[in-house]
C-alpha beads as a LAMMPS data file, in Angstrom:
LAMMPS data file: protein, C-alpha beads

59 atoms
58 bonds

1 atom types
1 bond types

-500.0 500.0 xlo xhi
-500.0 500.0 ylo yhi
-500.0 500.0 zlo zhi

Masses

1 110.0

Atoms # bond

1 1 1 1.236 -11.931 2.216
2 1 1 2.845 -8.577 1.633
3 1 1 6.085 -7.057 3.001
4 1 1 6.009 -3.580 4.843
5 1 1 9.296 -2.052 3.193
6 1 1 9.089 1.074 4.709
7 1 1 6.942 3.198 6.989
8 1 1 6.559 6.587 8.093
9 1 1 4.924 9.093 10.302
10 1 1 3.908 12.128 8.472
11 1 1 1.242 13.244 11.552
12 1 1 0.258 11.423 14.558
13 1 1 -2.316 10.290 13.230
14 1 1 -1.205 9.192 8.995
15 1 1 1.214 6.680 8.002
16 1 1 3.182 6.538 4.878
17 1 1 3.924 2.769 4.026
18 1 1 5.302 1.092 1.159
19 1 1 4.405 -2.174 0.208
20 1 1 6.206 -4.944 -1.683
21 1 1 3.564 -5.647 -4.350
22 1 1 5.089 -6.314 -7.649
23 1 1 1.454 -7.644 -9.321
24 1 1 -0.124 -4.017 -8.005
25 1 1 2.335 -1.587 -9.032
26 1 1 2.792 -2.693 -12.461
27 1 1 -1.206 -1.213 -12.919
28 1 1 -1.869 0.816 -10.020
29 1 1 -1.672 4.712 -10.398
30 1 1 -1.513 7.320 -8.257
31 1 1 -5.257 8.207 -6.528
32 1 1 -6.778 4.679 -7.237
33 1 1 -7.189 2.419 -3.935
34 1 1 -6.082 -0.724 -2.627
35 1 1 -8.571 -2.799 -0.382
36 1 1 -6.274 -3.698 3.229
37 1 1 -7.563 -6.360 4.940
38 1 1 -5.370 -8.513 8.135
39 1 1 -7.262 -11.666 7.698
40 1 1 -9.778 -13.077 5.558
41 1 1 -12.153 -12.417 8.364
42 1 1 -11.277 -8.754 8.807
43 1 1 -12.371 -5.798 7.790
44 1 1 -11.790 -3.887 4.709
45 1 1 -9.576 -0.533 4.743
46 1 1 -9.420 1.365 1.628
47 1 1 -6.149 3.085 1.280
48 1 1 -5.008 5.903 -1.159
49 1 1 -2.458 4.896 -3.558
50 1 1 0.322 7.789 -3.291
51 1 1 2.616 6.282 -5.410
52 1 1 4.719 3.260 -6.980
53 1 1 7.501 1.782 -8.208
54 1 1 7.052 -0.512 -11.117
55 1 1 11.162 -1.164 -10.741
56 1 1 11.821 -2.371 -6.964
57 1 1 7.324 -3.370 -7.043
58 1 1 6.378 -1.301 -4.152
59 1 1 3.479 0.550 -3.513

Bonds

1 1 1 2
2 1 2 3
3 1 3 4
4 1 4 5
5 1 5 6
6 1 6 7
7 1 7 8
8 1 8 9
9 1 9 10
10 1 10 11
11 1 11 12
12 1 12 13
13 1 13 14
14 1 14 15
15 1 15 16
16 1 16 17
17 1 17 18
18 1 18 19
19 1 19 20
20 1 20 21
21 1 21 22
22 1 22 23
23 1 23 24
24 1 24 25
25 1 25 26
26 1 26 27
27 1 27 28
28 1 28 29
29 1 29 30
30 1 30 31
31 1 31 32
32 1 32 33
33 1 33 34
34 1 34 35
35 1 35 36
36 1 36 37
37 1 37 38
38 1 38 39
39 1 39 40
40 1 40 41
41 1 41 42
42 1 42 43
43 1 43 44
44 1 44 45
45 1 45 46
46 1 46 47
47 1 47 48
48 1 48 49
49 1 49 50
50 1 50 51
51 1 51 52
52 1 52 53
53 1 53 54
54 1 54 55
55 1 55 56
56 1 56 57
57 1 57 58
58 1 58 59
């Protein structure tokens, strides 16, 4: 399971979140997406990668 390191509100409506993910940010880019899902059961929510950080391994 991942760790929520920070979040944020930009709106009311969109959250910024960063993820501790050390696997995902050594490859992920900026614009690609990561699949969220709460259980193995649930659904799948693409999310916009905004940014990482290969160093601390956050998304």
């Amino acid at each position: 399971m991942y760790k929520i390191v920070r979040r944020k509100s930009l709106k009311p409506t969109v959250t910024q979140l960063e993820i501790e993910a050390p696997l995902v940010a050594r490859k992920a880019k900026p614009g690609q997406f990561i699949i969220l899902r709460v259980d193995e059961d649930g659904e799948r929510i693409p999310l916009t990668v905004a940014g990482v950080n290969p160093e601390e391994g956050t998304v």
